[in-house]
LUMLOMAR-770167 format. One record per residue (C-alpha): residue number from 0; residue in three letters; z, x, y. Coordinates in pm, whole numbers, plus 50000, padded with zeros to 5 digits. Example, Ala and Ser with C-alpha at 12.3 -4.5 7.8 and 13.67 -1.06 7.14 Angstrom:
2
{site 0,"ALA",{50780,51230,49550}}
{site 1,"SER",{50714,51367,49894}}
***
This chain:
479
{site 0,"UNK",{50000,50000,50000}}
{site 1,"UNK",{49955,50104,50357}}
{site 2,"UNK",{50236,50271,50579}}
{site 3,"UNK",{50342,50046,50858}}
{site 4,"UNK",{50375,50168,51169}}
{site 5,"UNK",{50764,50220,51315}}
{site 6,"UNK",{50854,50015,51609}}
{site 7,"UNK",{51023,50181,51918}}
{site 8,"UNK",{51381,50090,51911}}
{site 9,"UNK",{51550,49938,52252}}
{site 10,"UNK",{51672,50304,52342}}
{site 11,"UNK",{51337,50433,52346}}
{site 12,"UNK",{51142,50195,52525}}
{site 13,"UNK",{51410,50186,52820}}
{site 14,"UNK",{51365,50539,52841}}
{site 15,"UNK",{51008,50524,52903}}
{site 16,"UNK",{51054,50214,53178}}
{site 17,"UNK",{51330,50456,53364}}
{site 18,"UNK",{51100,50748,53347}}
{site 19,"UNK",{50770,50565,53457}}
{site 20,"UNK",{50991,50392,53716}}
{site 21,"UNK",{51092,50741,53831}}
{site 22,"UNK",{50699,50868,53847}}
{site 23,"UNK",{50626,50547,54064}}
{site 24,"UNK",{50897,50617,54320}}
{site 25,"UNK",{50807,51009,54297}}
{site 26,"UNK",{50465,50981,54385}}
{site 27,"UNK",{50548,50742,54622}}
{site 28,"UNK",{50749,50962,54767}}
{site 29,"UNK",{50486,51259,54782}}
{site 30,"UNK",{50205,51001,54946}}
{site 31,"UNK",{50495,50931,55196}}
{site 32,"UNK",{50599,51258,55261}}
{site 33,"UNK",{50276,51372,55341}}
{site 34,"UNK",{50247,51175,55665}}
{site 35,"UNK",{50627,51132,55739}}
{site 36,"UNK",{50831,51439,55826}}
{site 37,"UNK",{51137,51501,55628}}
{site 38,"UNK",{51495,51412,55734}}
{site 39,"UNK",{51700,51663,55947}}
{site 40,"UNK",{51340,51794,56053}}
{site 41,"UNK",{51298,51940,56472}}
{site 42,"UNK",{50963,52027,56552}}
{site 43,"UNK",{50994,52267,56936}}
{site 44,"UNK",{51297,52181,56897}}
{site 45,"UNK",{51286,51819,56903}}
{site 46,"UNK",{51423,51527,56636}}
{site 47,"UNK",{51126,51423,56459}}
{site 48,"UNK",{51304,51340,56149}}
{site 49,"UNK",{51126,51051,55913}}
{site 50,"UNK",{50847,50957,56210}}
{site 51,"UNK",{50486,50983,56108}}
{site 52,"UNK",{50282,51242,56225}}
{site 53,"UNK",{50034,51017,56430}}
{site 54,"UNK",{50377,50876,56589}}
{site 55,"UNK",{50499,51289,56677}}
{site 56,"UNK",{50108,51351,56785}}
{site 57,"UNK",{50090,51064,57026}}
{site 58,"UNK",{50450,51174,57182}}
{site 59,"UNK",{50287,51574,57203}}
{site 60,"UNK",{49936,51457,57362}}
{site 61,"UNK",{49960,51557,57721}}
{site 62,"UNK",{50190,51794,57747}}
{site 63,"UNK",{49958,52069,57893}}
{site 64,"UNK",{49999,52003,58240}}
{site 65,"UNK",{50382,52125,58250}}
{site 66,"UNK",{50394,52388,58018}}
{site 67,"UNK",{50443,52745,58101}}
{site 68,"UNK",{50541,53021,57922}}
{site 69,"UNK",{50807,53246,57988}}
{site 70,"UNK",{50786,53622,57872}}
{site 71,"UNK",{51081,53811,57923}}
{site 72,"UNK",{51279,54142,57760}}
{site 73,"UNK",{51241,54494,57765}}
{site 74,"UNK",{51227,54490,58149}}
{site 75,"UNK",{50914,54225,58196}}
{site 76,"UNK",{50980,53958,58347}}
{site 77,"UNK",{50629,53721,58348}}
{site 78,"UNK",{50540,53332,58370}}
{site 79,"UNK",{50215,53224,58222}}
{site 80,"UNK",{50095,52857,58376}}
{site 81,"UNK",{49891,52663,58099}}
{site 82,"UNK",{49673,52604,58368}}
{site 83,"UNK",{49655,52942,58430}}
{site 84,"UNK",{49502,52985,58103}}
{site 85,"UNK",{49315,52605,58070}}
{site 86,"UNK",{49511,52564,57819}}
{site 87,"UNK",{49496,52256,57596}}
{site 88,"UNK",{49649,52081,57353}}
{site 89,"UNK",{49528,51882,57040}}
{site 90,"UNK",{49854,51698,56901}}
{site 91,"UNK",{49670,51556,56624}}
{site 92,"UNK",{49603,51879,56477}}
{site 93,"UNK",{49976,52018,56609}}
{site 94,"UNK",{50132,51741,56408}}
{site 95,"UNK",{49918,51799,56061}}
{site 96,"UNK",{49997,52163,56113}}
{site 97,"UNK",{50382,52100,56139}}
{site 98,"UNK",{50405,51871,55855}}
{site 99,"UNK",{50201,52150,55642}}
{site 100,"UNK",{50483,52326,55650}}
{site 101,"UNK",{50690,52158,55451}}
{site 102,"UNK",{50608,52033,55094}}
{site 103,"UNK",{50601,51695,54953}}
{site 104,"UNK",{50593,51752,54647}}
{site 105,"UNK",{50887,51872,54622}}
{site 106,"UNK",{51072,51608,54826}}
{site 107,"UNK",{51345,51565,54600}}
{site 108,"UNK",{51507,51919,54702}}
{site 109,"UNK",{51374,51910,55088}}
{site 110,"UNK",{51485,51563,55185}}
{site 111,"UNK",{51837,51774,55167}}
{site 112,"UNK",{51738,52041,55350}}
{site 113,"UNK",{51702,52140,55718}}
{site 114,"UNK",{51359,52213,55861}}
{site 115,"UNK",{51315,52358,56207}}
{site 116,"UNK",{50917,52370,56214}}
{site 117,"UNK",{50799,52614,56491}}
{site 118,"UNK",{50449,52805,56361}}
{site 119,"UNK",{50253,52500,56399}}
{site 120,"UNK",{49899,52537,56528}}
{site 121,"UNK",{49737,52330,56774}}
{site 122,"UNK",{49661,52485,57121}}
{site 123,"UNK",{49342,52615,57280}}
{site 124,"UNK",{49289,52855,57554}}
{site 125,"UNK",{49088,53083,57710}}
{site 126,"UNK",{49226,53399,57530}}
{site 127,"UNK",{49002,53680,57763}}
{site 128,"UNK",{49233,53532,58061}}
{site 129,"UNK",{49499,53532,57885}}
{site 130,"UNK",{49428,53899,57781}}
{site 131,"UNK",{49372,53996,58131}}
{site 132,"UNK",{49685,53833,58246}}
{site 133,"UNK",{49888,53994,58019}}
{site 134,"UNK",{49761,54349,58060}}
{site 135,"UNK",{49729,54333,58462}}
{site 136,"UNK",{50120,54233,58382}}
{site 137,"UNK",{50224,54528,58138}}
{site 138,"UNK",{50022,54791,58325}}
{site 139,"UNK",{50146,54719,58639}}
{site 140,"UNK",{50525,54736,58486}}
{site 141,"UNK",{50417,55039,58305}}
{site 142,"UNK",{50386,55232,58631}}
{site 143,"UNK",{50710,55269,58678}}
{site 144,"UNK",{50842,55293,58249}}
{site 145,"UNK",{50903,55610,58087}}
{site 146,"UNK",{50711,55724,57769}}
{site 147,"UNK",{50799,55732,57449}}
{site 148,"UNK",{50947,56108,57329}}
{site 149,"UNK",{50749,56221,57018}}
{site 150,"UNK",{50976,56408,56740}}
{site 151,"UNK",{50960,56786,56756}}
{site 152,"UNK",{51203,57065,56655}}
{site 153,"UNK",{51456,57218,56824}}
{site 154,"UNK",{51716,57476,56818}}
{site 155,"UNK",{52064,57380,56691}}
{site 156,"UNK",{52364,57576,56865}}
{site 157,"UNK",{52578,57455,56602}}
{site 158,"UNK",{52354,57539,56312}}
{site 159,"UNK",{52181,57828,56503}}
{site 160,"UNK",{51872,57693,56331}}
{site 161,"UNK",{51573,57452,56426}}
{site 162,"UNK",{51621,57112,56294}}
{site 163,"UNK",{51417,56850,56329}}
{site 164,"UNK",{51500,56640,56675}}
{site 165,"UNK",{51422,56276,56633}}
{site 166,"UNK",{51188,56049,56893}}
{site 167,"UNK",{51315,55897,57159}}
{site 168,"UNK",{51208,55505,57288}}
{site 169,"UNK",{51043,55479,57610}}
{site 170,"UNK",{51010,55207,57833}}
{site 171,"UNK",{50683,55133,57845}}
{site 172,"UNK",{50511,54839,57680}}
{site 173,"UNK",{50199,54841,57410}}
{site 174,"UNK",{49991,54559,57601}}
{site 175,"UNK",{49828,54501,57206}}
{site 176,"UNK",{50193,54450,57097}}
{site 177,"UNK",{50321,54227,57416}}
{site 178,"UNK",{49977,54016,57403}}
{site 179,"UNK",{49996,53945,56967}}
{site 180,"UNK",{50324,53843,57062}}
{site 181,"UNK",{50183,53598,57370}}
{site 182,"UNK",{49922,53446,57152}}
{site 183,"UNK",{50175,53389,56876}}
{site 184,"UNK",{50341,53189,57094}}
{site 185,"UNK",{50077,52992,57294}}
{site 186,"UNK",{49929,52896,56959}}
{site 187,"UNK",{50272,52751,56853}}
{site 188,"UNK",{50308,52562,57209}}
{site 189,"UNK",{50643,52787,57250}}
{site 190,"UNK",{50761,52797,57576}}
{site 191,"UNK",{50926,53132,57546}}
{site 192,"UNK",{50934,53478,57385}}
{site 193,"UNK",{51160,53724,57417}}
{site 194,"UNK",{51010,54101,57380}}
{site 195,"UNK",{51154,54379,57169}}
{site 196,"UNK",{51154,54715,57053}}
{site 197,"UNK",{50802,54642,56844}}
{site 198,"UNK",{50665,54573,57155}}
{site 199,"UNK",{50748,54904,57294}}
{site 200,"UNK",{50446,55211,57298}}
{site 201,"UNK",{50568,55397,57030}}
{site 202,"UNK",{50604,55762,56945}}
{site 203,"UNK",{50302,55922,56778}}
{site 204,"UNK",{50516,56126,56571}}
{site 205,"UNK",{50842,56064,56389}}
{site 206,"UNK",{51118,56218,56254}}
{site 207,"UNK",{50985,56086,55908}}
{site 208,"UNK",{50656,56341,55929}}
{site 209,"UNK",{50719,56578,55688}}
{site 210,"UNK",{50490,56843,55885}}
{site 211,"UNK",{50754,56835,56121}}
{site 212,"UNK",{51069,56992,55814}}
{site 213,"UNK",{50783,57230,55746}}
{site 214,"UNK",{50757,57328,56132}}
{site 215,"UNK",{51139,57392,56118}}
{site 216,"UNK",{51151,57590,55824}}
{site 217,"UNK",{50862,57775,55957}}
{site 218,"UNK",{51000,57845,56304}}
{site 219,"UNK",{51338,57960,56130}}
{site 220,"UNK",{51170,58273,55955}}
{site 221,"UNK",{51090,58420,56322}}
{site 222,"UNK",{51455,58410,56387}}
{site 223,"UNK",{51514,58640,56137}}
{site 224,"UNK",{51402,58907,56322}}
{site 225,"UNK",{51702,59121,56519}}
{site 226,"UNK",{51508,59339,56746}}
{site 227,"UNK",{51705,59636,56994}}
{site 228,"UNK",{51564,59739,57271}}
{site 229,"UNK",{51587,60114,57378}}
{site 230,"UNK",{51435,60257,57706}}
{site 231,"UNK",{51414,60643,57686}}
{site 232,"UNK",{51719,60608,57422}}
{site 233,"UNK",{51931,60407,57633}}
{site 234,"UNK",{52008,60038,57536}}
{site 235,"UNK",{51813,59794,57710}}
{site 236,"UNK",{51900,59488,57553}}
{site 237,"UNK",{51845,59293,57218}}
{site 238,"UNK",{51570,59026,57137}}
{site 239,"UNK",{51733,58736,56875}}
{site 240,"UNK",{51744,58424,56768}}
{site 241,"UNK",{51854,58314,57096}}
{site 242,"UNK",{51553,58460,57272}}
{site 243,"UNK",{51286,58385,56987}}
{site 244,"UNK",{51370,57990,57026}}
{site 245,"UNK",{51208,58063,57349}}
{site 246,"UNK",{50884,58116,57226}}
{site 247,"UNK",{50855,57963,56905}}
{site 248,"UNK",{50614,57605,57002}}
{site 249,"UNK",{50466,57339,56736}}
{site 250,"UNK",{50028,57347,56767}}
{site 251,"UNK",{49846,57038,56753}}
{site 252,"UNK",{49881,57044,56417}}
{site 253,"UNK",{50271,57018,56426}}
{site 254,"UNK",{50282,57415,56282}}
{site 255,"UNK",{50561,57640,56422}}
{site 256,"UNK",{50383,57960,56624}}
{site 257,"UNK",{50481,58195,56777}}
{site 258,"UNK",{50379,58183,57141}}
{site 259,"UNK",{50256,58555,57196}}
{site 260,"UNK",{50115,58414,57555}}
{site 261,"UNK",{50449,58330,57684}}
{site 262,"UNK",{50627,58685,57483}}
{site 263,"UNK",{50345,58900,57711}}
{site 264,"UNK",{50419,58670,58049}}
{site 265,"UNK",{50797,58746,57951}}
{site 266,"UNK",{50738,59102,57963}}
{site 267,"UNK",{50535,59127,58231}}
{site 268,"UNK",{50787,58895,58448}}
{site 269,"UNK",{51118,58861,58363}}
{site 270,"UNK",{51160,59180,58152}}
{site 271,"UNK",{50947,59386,58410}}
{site 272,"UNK",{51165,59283,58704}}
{site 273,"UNK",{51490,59379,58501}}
{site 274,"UNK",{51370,59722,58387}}
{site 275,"UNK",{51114,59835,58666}}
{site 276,"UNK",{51274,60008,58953}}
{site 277,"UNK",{50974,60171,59143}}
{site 278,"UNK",{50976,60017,59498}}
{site 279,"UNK",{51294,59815,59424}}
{site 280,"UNK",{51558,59789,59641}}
{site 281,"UNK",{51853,60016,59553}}
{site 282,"UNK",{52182,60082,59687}}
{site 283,"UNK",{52405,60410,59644}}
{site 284,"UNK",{52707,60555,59835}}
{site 285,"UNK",{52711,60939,59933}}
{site 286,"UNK",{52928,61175,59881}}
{site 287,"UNK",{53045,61177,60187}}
{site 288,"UNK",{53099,60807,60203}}
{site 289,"UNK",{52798,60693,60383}}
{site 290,"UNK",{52638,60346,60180}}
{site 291,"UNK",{52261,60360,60205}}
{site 292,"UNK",{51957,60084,60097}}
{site 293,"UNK",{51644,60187,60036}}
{site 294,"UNK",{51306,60036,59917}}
{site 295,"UNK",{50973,60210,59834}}
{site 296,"UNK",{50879,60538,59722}}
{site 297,"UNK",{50718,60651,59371}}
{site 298,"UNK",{51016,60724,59153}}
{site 299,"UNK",{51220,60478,58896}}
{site 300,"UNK",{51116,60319,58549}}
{site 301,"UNK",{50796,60117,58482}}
{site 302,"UNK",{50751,59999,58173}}
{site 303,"UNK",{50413,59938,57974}}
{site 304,"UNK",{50518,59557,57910}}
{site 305,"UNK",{50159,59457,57733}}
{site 306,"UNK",{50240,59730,57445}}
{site 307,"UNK",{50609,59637,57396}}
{site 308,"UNK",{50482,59212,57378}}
{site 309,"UNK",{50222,59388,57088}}
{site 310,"UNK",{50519,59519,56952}}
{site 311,"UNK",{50745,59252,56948}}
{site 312,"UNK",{50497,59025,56798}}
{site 313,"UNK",{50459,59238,56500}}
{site 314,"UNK",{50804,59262,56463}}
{site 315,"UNK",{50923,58933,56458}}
{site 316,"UNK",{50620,58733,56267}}
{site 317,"UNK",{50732,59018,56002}}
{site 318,"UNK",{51104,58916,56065}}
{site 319,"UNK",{51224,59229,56142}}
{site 320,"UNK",{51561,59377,56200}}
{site 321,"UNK",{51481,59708,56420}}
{site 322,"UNK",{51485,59925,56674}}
{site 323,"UNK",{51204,59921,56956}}
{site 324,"UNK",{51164,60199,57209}}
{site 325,"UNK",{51039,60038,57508}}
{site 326,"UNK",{50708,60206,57614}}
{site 327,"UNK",{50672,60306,57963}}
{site 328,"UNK",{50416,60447,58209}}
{site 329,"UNK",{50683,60638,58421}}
{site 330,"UNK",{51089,60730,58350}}
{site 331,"UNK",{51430,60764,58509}}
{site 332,"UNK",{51745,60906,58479}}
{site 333,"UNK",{51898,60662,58383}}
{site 334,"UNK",{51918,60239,58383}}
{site 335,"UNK",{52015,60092,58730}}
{site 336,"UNK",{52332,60031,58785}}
{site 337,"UNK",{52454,59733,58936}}
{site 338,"UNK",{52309,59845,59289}}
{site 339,"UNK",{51998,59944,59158}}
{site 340,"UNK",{52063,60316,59144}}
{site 341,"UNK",{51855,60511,58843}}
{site 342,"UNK",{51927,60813,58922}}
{site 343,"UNK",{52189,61094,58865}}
{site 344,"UNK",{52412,61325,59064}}
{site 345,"UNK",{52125,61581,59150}}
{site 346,"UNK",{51891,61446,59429}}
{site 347,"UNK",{51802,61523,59792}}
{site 348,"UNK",{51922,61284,60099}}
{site 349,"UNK",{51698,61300,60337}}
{site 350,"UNK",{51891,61101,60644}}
{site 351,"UNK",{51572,61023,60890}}
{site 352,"UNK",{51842,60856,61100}}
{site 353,"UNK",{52047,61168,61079}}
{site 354,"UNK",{51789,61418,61072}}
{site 355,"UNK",{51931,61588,60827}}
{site 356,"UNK",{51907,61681,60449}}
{site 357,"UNK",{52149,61699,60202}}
{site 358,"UNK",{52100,61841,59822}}
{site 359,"UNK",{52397,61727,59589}}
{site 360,"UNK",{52410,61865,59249}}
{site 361,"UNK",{52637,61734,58990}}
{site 362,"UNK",{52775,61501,59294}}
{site 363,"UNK",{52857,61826,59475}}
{site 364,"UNK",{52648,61910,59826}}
{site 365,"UNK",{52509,62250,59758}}
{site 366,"UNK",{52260,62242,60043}}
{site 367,"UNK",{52187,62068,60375}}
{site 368,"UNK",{51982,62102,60699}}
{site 369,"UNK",{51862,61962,61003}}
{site 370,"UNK",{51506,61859,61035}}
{site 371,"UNK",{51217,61703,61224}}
{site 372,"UNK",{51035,61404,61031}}
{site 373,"UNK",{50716,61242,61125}}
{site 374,"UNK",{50632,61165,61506}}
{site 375,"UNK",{50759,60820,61558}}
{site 376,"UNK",{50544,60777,61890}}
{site 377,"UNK",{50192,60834,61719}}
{site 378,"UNK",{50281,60649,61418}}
{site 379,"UNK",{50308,60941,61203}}
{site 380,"UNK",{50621,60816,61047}}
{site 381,"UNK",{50802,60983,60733}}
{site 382,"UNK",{50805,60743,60482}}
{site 383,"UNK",{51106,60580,60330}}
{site 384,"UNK",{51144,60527,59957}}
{site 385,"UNK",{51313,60698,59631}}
{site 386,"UNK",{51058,60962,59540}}
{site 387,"UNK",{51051,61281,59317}}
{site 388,"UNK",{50932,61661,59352}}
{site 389,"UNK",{50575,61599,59237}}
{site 390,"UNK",{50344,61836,59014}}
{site 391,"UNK",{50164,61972,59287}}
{site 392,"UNK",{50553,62168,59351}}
{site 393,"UNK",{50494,62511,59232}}
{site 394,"UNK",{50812,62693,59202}}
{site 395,"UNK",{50650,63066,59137}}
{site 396,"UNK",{50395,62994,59368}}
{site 397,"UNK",{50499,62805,59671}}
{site 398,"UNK",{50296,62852,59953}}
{site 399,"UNK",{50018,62639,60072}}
{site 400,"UNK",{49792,62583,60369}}
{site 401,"UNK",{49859,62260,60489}}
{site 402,"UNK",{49553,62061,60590}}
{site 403,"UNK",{49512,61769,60841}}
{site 404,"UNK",{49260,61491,60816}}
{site 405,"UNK",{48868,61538,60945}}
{site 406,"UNK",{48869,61461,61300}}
{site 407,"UNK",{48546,61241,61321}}
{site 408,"UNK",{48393,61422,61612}}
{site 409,"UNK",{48470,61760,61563}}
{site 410,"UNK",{48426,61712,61167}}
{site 411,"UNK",{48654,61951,61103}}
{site 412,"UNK",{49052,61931,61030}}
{site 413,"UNK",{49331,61821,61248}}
{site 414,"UNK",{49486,62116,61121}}
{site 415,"UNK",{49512,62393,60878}}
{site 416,"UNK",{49849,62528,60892}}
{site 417,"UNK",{49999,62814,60614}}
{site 418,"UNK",{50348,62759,60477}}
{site 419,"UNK",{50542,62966,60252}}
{site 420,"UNK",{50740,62698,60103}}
{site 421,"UNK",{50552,62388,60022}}
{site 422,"UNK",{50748,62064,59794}}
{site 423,"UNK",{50550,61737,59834}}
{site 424,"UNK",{50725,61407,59744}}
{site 425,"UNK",{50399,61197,59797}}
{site 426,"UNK",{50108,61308,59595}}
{site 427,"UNK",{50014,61642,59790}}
{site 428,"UNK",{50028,61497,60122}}
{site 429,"UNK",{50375,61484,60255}}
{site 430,"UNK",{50658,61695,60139}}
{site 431,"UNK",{50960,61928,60265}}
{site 432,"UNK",{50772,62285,60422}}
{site 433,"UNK",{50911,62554,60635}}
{site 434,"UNK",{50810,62537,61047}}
{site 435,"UNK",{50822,62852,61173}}
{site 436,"UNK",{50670,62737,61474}}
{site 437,"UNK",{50993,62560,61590}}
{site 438,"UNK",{51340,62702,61719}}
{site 439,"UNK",{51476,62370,61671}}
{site 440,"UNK",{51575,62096,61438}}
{site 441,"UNK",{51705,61779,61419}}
{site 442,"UNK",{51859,61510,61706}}
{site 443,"UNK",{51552,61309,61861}}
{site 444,"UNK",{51250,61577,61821}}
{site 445,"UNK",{51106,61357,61615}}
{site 446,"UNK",{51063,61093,61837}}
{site 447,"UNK",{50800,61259,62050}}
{site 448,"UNK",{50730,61614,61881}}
{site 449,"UNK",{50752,61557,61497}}
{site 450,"UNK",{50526,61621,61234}}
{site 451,"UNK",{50280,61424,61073}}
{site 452,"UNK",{50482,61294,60833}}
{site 453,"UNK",{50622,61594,60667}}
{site 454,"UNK",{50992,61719,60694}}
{site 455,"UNK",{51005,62033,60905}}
{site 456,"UNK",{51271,62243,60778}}
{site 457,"UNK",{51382,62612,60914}}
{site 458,"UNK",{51214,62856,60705}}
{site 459,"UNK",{51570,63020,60573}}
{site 460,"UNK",{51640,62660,60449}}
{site 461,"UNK",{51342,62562,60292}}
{site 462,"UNK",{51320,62894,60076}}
{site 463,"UNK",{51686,62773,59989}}
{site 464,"UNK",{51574,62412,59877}}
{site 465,"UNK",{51286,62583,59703}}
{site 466,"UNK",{51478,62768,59475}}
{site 467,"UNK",{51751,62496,59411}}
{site 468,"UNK",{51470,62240,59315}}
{site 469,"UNK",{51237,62161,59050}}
{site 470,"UNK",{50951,61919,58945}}
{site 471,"UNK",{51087,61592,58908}}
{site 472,"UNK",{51432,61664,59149}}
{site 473,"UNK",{51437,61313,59322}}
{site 474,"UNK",{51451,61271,59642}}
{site 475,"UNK",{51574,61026,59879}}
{site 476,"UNK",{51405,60893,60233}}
{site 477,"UNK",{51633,60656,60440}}
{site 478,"UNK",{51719,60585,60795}}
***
């Protein structure tokens, strides 16, 4: 016989009426929900809670004539008109894009929830106006704003090391940044925005770029180097870390160099006007008390600065710890002092004011005389300065024929005059030399009967000076 078939029991078939029931009022609820906004639902901040979207769009329509938009933060402070902009406003389209943001299928859940809807699309505009009232805006503000700092390294005190320094916010605005945010909000009919640090220029390099660790680790090899300085074997100073940082710069390719530009304008500046002393002003007391200044002349150190940067160079890319004797063109006695003096206890004061000579050896005077300098009145001047006994000073040998300059007219010299005792100072052309042609020295002769330029000295005292001197015996013209 044939099976029958079962019949549903009361259980069963009450099951199935609940749960059809349920579909019914479920997607009831969906074709409801999808033209009626949710409870507890604000839409620009407004209570639109269970109204249907052509209720909310008729209640939006309009709106364009009053709205303006208010930008404001990081220092800008800027009203935008929706006229301004013709603006205008579909609230149709506003109110299906608001009630896309919630979902009705799954009603159930939302109806208990809170929706504040605020990305909803539905304004037009003309967006090149609104770009050029936005950037006329941030430009203008950005003429006063600082940049942005860009990450670099720098030297840590503490650590006595470069680290990596990070970047530093400026003030200025990105007009790219400030007008995505503008549109953002003129799309969503907001009335407001407030601007922010991603709406700030930012740095072009961070403290994240790895380059930049590299660049330290780079730059902290040149400190390695420990370089002394030693000027005719007398200390002149010591080149470390604390001077390297100096000239240690990142390239455009964030790479620590070293900056051997700035090491040879360093040399030729700052370490040229420590050590050189030729022509400087110096200041020394005499024996006898007297406190003298004097500037020019030939004598004092002058270093070759352009070899030493070479050096240097070398020596710290190679992270050296050495000694560097400090090349020179010309040498002294020794280092100034704190006056400037650079040279010892032997010299010759020659007093111009005075008119008279003094030899000190050892700080002692061992010889002195009066004397007639250059004629004042005919411009004939001795000059003043620090100067030395030159190589022209024979010591075996030391007479000469002194010569004067070729008088245009006669062509021949102003002079030719024989002396038995001839010591130049400047080059071959003015220099201590006996007179025999005068009885007298010193007080005002000079003034109207000097030489010109030489210092006259009686002939018993300049074959005194000549054997008490040498090449190199420096020699001193004040007054």
């Amino acid at each position: 016989m044939p099976k029958t078939a079962k019949r549903l029991g009361t259980g069963a078939k009450v099951a199935i009426g609940v749960t059809g029931a349920l579909c019914v009022v479920y997607v009831a609820g969906v074709a409801f929900f999808s033209s009626v906004f949710m409870p507890n639902t604000t839409l620009l901040g407004r209570n639109v809670s269970l109204r249907t979207v052509s209720n909310v769009a008729a209640s939006l329509d309009g709106r364009t004539n009053a709205y303006v938009l208010t930008v404001e933060g990081d220092g800008l402070d800027l009203s935008i008109p929706g006229t301004e902009i013709s603006l205008t406003f579909d609230g149709s389209a506003y109110t299906r894009s608001a009630i896309e943001e919630t979902n009705p299928w799954a009603w159930p859940i939302e109806v208990f929830a809170t929706h504040d809807i605020t990305s909803a699309h539905g304004a037009s505009y003309d967006a090149d106006r609104l770009k050029e009232v936005v950037e006329s805006a941030v430009n203008t503000f950005n003429e006063k704003a600082s940049d942005p700092v860009n990450a670099t390294i720098g030297y840590d005190e503490g650590a006595k090391a470069f680290v990596v320094k990070a970047e530093q916010p400026g003030t200025k605005l990105d007009s790219n940044a400030v007008l995505s945010s503008v549109k953002a909000a003129v799309d969503e009919f907001k009335t407001s925005v407030t601007l922010g640090e991603a709406d700030l220029v930012k740095a072009t390099v961070t403290s994240e770029d790895k380059a930049l660790q590299k660049a330290a680790d780079e730059a902290n090899e040149y400190l390695k180097a420990n370089v002394k300085l030693a000027l005719d074997g007398l200390d002149a100073g010591t080149i470390d870390a604390g001077k390297i940082i100096d000239w240690v710069t990142l390239d455009e390719n964030l790479a620590a160099t070293l900056d051997t530009d700035a090491i040879r304008s360093w040399g030729a500046n700052e370490l040229s006007h420590q050590l050189d002393t030729v022509g400087t002003a110096r200041t020394y007391t005499r024996p006898d008390g007297k406190t003298v200044t004097v500037t020019g002349g030939s004598y004092g150190w002058n270093i070759n600065s352009t070899e030493l940067a070479d050096q240097l160079v070398s020596a710290i890319e190679n992270g050296q710890t050495t000694t560097l004797q400090v090349p020179t063109y010309q040498t002294a006695e020794q280092l100034p002092d704190a006056n400037g003096k650079d040279w010892g206890d032997t010299y010759i004061d020659a007093d111009l004011a005075e008119q008279h000579a003094r030899m000190y050896q050892g700080g002692q005077l061992v010889w002195e005389s009066d004397f007639v300098s250059g004629n004042s009145s005919m411009g004939y001047d001795t000059p003043t300065g620090v100067y030395f006994i030159d190589s022209y000073f024979n010591k075996t040998s030391p007479s000469s024929t002194l010569i004067g300059k070729t008088d245009p007219e006669t062509k021949k010299p102003e002079y030719e005059t024989p002396v038995s005792y001839w010591m130049p100072f400047v080059g071959n052309a003015i220099g201590f030399h006996d007179a025999t042609w005068r009885s007298n020295f010193g007080g005002t002769i000079y003034q109207t009967n000097g030489s010109h330029g030489c210092v006259n000295l009686p002939a018993d005292k300049a074959a005194e000076l000549c054997n008490l001197i040498n090449q190199g015996t420096v020699v001193v013209v004040h007054g």
